[in-house]
C-alpha distance (Angstrom), angle and dihedral (degrees) to the residues before:
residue distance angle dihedral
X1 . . .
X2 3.96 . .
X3 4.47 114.8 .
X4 3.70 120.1 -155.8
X5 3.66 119.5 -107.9
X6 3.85 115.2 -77.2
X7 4.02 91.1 -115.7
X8 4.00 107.7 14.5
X9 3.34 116.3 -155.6
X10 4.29 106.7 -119.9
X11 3.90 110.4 -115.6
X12 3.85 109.5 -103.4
X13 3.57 94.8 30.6
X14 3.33 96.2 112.2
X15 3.32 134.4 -144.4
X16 4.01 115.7 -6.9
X17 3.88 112.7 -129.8
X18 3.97 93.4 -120.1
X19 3.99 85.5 172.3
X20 4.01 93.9 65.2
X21 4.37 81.3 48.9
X22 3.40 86.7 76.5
X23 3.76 132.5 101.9
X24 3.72 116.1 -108.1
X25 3.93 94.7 -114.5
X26 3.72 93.2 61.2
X27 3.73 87.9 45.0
X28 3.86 99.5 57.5
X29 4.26 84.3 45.5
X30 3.82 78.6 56.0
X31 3.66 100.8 48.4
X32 3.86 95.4 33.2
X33 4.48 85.4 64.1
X34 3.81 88.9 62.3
X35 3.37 136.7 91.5
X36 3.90 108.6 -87.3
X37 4.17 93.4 -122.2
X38 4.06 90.7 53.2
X39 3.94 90.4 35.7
X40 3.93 86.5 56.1
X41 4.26 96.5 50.6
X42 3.82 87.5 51.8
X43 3.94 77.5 83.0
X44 3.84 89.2 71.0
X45 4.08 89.4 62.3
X46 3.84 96.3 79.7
X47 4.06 147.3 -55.7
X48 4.06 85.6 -73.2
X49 3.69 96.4 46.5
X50 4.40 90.4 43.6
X51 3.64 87.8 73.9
X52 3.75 111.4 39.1
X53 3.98 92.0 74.6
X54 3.26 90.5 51.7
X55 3.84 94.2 56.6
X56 3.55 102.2 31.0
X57 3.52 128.8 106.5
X58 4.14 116.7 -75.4
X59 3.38 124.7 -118.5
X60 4.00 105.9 171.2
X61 3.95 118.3 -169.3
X62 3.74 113.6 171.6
X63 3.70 89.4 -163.3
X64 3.85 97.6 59.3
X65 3.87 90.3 55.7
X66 4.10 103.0 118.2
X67 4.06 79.6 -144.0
X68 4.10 127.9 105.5
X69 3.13 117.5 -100.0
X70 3.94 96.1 -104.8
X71 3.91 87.7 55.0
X72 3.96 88.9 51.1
X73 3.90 89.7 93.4
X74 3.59 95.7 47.4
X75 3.97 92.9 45.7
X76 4.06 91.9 53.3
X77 3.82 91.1 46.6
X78 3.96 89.2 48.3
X79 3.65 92.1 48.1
X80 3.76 101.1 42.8
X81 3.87 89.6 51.8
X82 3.45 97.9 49.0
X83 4.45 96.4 37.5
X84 4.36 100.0 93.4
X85 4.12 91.2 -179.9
X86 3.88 125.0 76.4
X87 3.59 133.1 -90.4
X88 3.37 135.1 -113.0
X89 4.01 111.9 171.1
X90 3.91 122.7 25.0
X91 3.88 113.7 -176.0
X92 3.90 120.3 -176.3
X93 4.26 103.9 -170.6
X94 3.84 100.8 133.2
X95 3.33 118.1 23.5
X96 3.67 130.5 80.3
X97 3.99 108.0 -156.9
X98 3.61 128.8 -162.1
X99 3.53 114.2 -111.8
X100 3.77 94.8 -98.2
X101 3.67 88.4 45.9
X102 3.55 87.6 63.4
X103 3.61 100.8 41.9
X104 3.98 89.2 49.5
X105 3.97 86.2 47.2
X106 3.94 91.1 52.1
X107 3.91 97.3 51.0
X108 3.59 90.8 42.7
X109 3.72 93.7 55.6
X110 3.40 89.0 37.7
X111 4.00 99.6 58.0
X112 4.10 76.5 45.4
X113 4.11 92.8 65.0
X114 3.87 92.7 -121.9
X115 3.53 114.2 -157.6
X116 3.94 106.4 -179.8
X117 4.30 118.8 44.1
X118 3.50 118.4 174.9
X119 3.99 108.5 168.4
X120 4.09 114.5 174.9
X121 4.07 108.4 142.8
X122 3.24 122.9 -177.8
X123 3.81 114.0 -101.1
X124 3.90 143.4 113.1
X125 3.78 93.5 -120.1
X126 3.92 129.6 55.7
X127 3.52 113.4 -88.3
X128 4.35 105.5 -120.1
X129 3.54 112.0 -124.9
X130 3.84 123.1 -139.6
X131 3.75 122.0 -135.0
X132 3.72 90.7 -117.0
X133 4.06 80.6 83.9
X134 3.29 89.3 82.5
X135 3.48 97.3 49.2
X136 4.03 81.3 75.0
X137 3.79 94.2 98.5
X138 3.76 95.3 154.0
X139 4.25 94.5 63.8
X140 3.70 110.6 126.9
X141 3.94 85.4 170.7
X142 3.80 135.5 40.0
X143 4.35 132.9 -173.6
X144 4.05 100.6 170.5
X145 4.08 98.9 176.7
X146 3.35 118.9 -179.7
X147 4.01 102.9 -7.0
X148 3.25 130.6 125.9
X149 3.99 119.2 -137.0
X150 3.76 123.3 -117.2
X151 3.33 116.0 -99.9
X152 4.03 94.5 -138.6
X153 3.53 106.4 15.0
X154 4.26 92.5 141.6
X155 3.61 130.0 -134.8
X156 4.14 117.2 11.9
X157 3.57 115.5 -147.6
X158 3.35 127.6 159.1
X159 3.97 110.9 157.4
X160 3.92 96.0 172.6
X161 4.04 98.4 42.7
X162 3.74 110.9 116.7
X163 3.81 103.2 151.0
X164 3.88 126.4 56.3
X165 3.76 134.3 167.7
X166 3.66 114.5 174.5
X167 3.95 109.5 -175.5
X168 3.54 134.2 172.4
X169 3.67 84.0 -0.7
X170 3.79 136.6 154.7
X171 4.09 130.2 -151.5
X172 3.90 131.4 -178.9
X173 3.64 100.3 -115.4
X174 4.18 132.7 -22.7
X175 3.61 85.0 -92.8
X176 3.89 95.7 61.2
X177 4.16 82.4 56.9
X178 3.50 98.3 43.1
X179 3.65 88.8 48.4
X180 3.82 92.1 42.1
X181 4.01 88.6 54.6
X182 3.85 92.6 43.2
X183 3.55 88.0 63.8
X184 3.69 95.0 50.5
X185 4.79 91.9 75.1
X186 4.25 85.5 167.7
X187 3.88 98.0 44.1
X188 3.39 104.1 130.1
X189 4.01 110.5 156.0
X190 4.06 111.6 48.9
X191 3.54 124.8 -179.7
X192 3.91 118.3 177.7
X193 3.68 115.7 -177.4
X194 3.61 122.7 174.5
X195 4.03 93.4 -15.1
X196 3.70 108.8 179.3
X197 3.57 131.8 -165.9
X198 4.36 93.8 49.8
X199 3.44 125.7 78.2
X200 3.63 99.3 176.1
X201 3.89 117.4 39.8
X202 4.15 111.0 -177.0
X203 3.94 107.3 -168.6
X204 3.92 125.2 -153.8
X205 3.83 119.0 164.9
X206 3.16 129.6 143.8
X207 4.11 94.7 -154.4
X208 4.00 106.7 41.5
X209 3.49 116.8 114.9
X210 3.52 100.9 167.9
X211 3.87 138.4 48.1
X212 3.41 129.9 167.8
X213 4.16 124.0 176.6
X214 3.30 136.9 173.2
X215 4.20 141.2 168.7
X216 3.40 138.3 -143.3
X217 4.08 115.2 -62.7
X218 3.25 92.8 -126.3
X219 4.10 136.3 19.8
X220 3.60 79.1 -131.2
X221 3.66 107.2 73.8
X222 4.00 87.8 44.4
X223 3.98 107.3 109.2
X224 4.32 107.4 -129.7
X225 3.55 90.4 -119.9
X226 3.46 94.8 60.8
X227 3.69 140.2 78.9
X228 3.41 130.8 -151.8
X229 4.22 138.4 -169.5
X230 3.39 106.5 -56.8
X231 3.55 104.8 161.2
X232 4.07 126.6 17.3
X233 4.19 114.5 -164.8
X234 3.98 116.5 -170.6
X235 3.90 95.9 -156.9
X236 3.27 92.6 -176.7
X237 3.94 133.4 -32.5
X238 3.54 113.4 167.5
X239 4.29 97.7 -175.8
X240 4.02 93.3 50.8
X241 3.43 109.7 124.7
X242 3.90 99.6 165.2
X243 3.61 137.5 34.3
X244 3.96 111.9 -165.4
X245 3.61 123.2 -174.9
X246 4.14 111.1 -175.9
X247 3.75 111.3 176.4
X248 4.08 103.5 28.0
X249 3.83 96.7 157.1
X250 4.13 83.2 112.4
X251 3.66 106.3 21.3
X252 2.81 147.0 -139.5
X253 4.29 110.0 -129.6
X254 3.64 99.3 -131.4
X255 3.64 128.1 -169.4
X256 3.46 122.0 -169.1
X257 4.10 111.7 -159.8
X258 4.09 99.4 170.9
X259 3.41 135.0 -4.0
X260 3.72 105.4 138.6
X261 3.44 93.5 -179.9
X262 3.64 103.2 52.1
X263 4.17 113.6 140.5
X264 3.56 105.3 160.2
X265 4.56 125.0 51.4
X266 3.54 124.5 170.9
X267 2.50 173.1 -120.2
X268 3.98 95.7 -50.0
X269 4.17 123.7 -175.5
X270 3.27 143.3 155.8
X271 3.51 99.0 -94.5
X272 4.09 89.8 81.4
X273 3.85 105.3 90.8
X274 3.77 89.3 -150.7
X275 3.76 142.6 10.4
X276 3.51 133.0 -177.9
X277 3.96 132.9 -175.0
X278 3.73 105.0 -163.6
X279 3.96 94.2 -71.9
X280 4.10 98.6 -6.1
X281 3.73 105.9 95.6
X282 4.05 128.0 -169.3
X283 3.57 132.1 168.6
X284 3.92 117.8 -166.6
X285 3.92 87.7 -4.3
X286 3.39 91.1 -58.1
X287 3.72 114.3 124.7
X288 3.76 109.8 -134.6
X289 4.06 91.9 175.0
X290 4.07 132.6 13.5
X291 3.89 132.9 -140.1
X292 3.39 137.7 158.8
X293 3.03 100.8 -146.1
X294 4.13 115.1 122.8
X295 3.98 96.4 73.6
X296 3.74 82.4 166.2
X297 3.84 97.6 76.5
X298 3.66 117.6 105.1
X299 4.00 102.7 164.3
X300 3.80 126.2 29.6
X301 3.93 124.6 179.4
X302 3.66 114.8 -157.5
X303 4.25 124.1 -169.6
X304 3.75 118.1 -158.6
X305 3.78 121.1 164.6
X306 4.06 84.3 -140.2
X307 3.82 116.7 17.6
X308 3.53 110.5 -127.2
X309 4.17 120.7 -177.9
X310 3.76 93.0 -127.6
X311 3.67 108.3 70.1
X312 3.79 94.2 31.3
X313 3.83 78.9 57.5
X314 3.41 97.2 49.8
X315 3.89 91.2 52.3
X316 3.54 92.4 51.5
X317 3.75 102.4 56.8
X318 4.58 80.8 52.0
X319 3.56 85.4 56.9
X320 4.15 107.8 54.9
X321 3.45 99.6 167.2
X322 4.17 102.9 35.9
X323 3.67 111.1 147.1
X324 3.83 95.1 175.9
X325 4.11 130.1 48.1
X326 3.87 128.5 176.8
X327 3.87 120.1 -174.3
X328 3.84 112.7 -164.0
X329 3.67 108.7 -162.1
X330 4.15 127.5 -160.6
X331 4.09 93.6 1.3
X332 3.97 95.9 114.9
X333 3.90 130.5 62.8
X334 4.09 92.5 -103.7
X335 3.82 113.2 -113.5
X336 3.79 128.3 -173.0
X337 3.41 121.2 -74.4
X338 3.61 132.4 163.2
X339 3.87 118.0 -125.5
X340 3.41 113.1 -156.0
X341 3.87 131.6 -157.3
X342 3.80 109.8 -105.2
X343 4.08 133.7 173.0
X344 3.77 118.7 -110.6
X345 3.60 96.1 -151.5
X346 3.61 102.1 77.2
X347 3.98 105.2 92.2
X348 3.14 136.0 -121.7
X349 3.36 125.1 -135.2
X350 3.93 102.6 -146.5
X351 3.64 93.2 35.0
X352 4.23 86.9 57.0
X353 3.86 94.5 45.0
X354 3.87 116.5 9.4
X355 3.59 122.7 26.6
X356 3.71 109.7 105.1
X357 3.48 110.7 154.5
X358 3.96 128.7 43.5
X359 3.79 129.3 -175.5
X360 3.41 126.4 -160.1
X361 4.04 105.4 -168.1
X362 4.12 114.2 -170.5
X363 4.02 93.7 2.2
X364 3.77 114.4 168.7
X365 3.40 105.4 170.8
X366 3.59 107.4 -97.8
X367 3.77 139.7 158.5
X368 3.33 95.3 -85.5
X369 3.72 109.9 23.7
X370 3.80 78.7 56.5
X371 3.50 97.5 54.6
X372 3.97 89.2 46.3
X373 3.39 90.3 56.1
X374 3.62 101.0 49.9
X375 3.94 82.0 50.7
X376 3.80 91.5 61.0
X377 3.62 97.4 40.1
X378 4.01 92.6 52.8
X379 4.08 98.6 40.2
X380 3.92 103.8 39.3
X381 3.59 105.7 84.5
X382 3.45 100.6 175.1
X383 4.25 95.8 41.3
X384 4.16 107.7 145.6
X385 3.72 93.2 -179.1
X386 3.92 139.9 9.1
X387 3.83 114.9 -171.9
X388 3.74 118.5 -161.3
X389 4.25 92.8 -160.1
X390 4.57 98.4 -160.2
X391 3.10 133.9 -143.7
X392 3.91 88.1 -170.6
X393 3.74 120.3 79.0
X394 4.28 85.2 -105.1
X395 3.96 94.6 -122.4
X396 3.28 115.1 -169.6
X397 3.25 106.7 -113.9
X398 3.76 83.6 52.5
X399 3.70 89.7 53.7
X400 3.66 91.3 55.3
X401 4.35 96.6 49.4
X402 3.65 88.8 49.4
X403 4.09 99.0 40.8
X404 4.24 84.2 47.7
X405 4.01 87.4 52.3
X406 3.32 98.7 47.3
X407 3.83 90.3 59.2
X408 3.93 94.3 -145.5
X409 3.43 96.8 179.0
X410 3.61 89.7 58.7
X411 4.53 83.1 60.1
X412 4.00 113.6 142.6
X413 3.57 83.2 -137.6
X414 3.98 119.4 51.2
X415 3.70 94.9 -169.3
X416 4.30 93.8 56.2
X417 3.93 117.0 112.7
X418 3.64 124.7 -136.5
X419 3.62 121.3 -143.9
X420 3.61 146.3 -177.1
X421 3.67 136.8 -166.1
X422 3.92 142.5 158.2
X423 3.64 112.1 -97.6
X424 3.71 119.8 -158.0
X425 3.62 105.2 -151.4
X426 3.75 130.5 -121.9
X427 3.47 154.2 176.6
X428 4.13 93.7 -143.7
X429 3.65 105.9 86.8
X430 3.54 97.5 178.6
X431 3.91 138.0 -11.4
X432 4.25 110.9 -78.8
X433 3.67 93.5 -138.7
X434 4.09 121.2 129.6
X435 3.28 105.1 -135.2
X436 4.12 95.2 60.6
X437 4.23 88.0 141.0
X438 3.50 79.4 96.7
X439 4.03 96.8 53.4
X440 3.91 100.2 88.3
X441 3.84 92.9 -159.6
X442 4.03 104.2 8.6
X443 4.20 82.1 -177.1
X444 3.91 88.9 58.5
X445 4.03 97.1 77.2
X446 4.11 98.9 118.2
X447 3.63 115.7 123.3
């Protein structure tokens, strides 16, 4: 026996407002996933709906304010004053506040727990932070673009802070970083690009797993007042799992002393002075001193103006265990480097047992990208696939020369593939954003 519905809906009613059905928590979820202009005119709806935006969770984006951009400031202010809830994402890409705007705006979100903080305004100069940044104790989170950092802001704590990116960004002294990082104990994603103000930067954490640095392209577009990364020590970072360096035409030196953990390296040019791998030691790709000591590595990107068999050889036998090797060829303003004669029959280790991938970014065929390639193809036994990434059109006829040099049938490893692709070259080796944990292969990025 069937029963009507506890509250039937009349026929010709019309559509029932399901929405308004549910509870209020779902509601301000709801509400808090729009965009804040729309979010705000659900007030309009009725009494209930007037005071879920007000309570729901923030999401601030100065560049979906319907406002011009000289009204930007006032629109934040108005918005932060009359928001009650928390917030979670705070992004600064338009406006340019005065500096008690932006000490106002930084209490205010602070007092509102905010998680998220992305400031990078448009401007020539560095936008000054106040002190009242570091009253943001509740930042899991951080994109500081084009600030400067105070020069006496007080004690930095930030317990909850796992994600940093720091780019085109100035500081004091190199103690004002290293004590801005010390008081980051969660951070585990850094990304320093263009940080001026420190030459040397020694790292010890116990929790970062990521770090990614890189200089100016050019010593040209460095102003002569200021000083860049010169020099970047890992003292001793048990977590770090990758060590990224983007724009290496200038550096910097790095030296890494421990980092037992460490997966991912690269890439690596000639453009940093020095680099040292616990006992290894190069300088300008040259290796001045071998180890094998970093079992840990599993994918290593190297970038040589002109591949030559030698120093990719002299990598290899640092790396035992490497799975995973990119070449980039031609990316870097060549600079001299001395290529020295070296036997082929010593093996290596990774090359015998390991190495199962090779990438060949920007090959052309030449002399000695050639002979690198025939290198690889004879030594890695275990090789499942060798891509030759073009920046020819890959003819056919071209196709056939280079497949009839390469002497595939001659592989160490019968099971390897061999393949070719167009390569559009560029100068972005991999995307500058902090929180590349979540990259599986940053290097893999070709179309």
């Amino acid at each position: 026996m069937s029963t009507a519905p506890a509250n039937p809906i009349p026929a010709g009613a019309g559509d029932p407002d399901l929405i308004s059905l549910l509870p209020d928590c779902i509601l301000t979820t709801i509400v808090s996933l729009l965009p804040v202009p729309a979010a705000a005119r659900t007030q309009i709806l009725s009494r209930r709906w007037s005071r879920l935006w007000p309570s729901a969770p923030l999401h601030l984006l100065d560049s979906q304010l319907p406002v011009p951009a000289s009204s930007l400031s006032a629109a934040v202010s108005w918005i932060l004053a009359s928001h009650r809830g928390n917030a979670v994402r705070f992004h600064l890409l338009l406006a340019r506040p005065s500096a008690a705007d932006l000490d106002s705006w930084l209490r205010s979100l602070a007092a509102k727990h905010l998680q998220d903080l992305v400031l990078r305004p448009r401007s020539d100069g560095p936008l000054r932070l106040p002190p009242s940044l570091l009253s943001c104790r509740s930042l899991r989170s951080a994109e500081l673009t084009n600030c400067s950092l105070p020069e006496d802001g007080g004690e930095v704590h930030f317990p909850h802070l796992t994600e940093i990116s720091l780019r085109l960004f100035r500081v004091p002294s190199a103690a004002a970083l290293h004590g801005f990082l010390a008081g980051c104990p969660k951070l585990a994603s850094l990304s320093l690009d263009r940080v001026s103000g420190c030459r040397t930067l020694r790292l010890r954490s116990g929790t970062l797993r990521s770090l990614t640095v890189s200089v100016s392209l050019t010593r040209r577009r460095i102003p002569e007042d200021t000083c860049e990364l010169e020099r970047l020590v890992v003292e001793d970072a048990p977590a770090l799992e990758r060590l990224l360096a983007h724009d290496i035409n200038w550096g910097p030196s790095i030296n890494v002393m421990h980092a037992p953990r460490l997966q991912m390296l690269g890439y690596l040019g000639v453009g940093i002075p020095e680099l040292q791998l616990g006992s290894a030691l190069f300088r300008s790709m040259c290796a001045v001193r071998l180890a094998a000591e970093f079992r840990s590595v599993r994918t290593l990107a190297l970038e040589m103006a002109d591949p030559h068999v030698k120093p990719v050889a002299d990598f290899l036998h640092c790396f035992p265990c490497l799975e995973t090797l990119y070449v980039t060829s031609d990316m870097v303003v060549p600079k001299s480097m001395k290529i020295l004669n070296c036997e082929m029959d010593d093996p290596i280790e990774c090359l015998s047992y390991h190495v199962k991938t090779v990438v060949l970014k920007g090959y052309r065929g030449r002399k000695h990208e050639l002979q690198l390639a025939l290198f690889l193809v004879r030594r890695a036994r275990v090789l499942r696939v060798m891509k030759f990434l073009c920046e020819n059109d890959c003819n056919t006829s071209w196709l056939t020369n280079q497949k009839r040099r390469l002497l595939l049938d001659n592989r160490a490893s019968l099971a390897a593939q061999f393949v070719f692709q167009k390569f559009i070259k560029s100068y972005i080796r991999f995307p500058k954003q902090a929180s590349n944990i979540s990259l599986v292969d940053p290097f893999d990025t070709y179309p």
